[in-house]
C-alpha positions in Angstrom: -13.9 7.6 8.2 -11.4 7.5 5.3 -10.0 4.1 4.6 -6.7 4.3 2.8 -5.2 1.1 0.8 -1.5 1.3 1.9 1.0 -0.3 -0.6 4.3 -2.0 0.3 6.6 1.2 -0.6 4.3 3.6 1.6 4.6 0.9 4.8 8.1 -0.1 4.6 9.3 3.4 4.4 6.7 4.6 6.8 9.1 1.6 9.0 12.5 3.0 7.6 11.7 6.6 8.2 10.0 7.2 12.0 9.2 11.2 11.1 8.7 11.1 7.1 5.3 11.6 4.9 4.6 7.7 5.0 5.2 7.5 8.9 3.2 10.7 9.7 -0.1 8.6 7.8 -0.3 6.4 10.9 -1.3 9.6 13.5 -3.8 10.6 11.3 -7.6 10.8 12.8 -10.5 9.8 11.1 -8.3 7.7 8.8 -8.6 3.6 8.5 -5.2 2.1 7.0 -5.6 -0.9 5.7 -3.6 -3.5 3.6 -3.5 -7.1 2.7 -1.6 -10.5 3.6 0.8 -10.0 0.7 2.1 -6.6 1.6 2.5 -7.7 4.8 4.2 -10.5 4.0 6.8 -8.2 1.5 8.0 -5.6 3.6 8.5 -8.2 5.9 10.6 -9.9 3.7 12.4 -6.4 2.8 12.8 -5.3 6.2 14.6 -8.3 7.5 17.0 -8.2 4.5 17.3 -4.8 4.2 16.8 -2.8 7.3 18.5 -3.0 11.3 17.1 -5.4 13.4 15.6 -2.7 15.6 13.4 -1.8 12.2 11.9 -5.5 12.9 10.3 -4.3 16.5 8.4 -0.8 13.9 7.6 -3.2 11.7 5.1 -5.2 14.6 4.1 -2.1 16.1 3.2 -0.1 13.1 1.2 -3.9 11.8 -0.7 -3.7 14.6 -2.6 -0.4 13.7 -3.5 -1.9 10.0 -6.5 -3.7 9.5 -5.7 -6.4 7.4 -7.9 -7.2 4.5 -8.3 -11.3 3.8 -9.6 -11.4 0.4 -7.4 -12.4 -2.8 -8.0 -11.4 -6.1 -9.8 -13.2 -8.1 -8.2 -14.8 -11.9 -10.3 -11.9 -13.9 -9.2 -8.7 -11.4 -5.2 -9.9 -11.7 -5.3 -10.3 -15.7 -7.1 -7.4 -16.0 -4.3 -5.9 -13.8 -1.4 -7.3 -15.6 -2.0 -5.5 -18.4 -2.3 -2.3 -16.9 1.1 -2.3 -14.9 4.3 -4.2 -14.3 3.6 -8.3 -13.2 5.7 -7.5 -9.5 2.8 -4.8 -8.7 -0.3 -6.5 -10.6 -1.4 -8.9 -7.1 -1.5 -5.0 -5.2 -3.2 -3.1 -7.7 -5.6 -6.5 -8.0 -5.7 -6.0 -3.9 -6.8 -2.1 -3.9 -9.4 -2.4 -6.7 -11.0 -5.1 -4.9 -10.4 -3.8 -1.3 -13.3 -1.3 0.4 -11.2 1.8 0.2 -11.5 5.6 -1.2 -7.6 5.2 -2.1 -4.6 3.7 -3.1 -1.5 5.2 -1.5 2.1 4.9 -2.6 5.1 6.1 -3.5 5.7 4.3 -6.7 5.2 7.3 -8.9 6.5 5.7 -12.2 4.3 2.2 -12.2 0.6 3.1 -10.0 0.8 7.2 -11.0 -0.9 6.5 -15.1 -3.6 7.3 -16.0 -4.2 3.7 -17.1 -4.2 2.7 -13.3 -5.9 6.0 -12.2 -9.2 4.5 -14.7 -8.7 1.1 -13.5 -9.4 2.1 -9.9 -12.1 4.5 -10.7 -14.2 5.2 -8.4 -11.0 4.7 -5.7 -8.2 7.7 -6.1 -4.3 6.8 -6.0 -2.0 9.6 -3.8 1.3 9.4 -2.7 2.9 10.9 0.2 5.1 13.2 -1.2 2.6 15.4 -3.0 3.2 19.0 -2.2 -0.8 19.9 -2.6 
């Protein structure tokens, strides 16, 4: 079984968006989501300020089929992190390398798609959910 890292763009739209890419992730067979505490916690935070109230209700549902890692980085994995991408996106980046997963997916082509994060992550891959391959 595949077990796929999900970032906090990939979940909150997957909450937004009921029949898109991000969504269509959590029918998948033979595929493990999983994410951490601090994703959780952000898209959360984004749906409640940024989303209908019915979104809230997705957000639960859609939760409950993630298994949730507990781990935090540790002082070494962040710095090494923070100087590979942007501070806001360094904890998640931290999350996935640590994380038992084959991948990172997200849609935040411009910061995670590098090549810089790509050899961070090594041996884990990075995908988002609009490729066309």
């Amino acid at each position: 079984m595949k077990r796929l890292f999900l970032d906090s763009s990939v979940f909150f739209t997957a909450v937004n968006s009921p029949t898109g890419g991000s969504a269509k992730l959590f029918t998948l067979h033979g595929v493990e989501l999983v994410t951490s505490k601090v994703v959780l916690t952000e898209v959360e935070r984004n749906v409640r300020k940024k989303l209908q109230t019915y979104h809230l209700e997705r957000f639960f549902l859609l939760a409950e089929k993630l298994s949730i890692i507990d781990q935090k980085p540790d002082h070494t994995a962040m710095s090494k992190a923070r100087r590979i991408i942007v501070e806001k996106d360094a904890i998640i980046l931290a999350e996935a390398k640590k994380a038992s997963c084959d991948a990172l997916v997200t849609l935040d082509r411009k910061h995670f798609m590098t090549e810089k994060v790509k050899k961070f992550l090594k041996p884990k891959e990075i995908n988002d959910t609009q490729r066309s391959d």
